[in-house]
C-alpha positions as CSV (number, residue, x, y, z in Angstrom):
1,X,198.0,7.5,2.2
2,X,196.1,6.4,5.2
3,X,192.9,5.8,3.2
4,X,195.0,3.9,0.4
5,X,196.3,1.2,3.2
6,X,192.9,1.5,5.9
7,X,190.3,1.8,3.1
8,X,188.5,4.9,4.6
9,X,189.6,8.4,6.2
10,X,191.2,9.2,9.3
11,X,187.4,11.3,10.3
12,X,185.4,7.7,9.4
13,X,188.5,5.4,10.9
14,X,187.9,7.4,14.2
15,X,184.4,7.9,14.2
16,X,183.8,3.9,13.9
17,X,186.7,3.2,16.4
18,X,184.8,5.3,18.7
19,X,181.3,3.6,18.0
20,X,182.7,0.5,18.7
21,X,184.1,1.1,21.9
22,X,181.0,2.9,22.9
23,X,178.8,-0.3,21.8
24,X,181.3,-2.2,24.0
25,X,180.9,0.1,26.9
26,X,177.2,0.0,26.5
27,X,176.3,-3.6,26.7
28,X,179.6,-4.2,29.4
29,X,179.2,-1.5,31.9
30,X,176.6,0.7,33.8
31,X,177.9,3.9,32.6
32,X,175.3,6.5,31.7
33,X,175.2,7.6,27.9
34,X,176.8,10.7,29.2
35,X,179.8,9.5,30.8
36,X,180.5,6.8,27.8
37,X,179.9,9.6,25.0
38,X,182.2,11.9,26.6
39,X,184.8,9.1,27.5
40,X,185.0,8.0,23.7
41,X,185.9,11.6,22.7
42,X,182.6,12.7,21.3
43,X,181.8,16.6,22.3
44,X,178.1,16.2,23.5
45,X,175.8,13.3,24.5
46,X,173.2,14.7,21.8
47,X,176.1,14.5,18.9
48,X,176.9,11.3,20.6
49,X,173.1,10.2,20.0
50,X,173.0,11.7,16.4
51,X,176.4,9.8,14.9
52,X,175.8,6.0,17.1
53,X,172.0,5.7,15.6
54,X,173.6,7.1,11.8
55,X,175.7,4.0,11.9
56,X,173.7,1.7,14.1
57,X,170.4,2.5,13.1
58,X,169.1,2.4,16.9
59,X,169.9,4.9,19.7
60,X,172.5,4.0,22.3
61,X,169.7,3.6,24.6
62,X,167.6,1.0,22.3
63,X,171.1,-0.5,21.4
64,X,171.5,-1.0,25.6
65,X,168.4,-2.0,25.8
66,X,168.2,-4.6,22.9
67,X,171.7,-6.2,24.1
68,X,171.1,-6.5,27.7
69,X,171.3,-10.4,28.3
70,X,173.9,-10.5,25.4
71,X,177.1,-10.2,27.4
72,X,175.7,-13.8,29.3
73,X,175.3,-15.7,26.6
């Protein structure tokens, strides 16, 4: 039912919710990788790594780096 009405599965509804608060967290806060994989529920900072470049196509690091100045514009 849920992917009738949402258009994808609970496991992919969750996994992009957390990806997008961790691409927020990236670019607003100081956090290390660490503390935001582990606060948006994922079990290691290296799984962490694995699923954000899978659906970003860059590592959270490269994704921090590359969106630095964006949060001023």
């Amino acid at each position: 039912m849920f992917n009738k009405y949402i258009g994808q599965t609970p496991n992919t509804y969750l996994m992009r919710y957390r990806i997008a608060k961790s691409r927020e967290m990236l670019v607003e806060s100081t956090r290390t990788i660490c503390e935001i994989a582990m606060t948006c529920g994922f079990q290691s900072p290296s799984y962490f790594a694995y699923v954000f470049r899978k659906e970003t196509g860059l590592t959270p690091q490269d994704y921090r780096k590359f969106n630095a100045g964006s949060q001023n514009a």
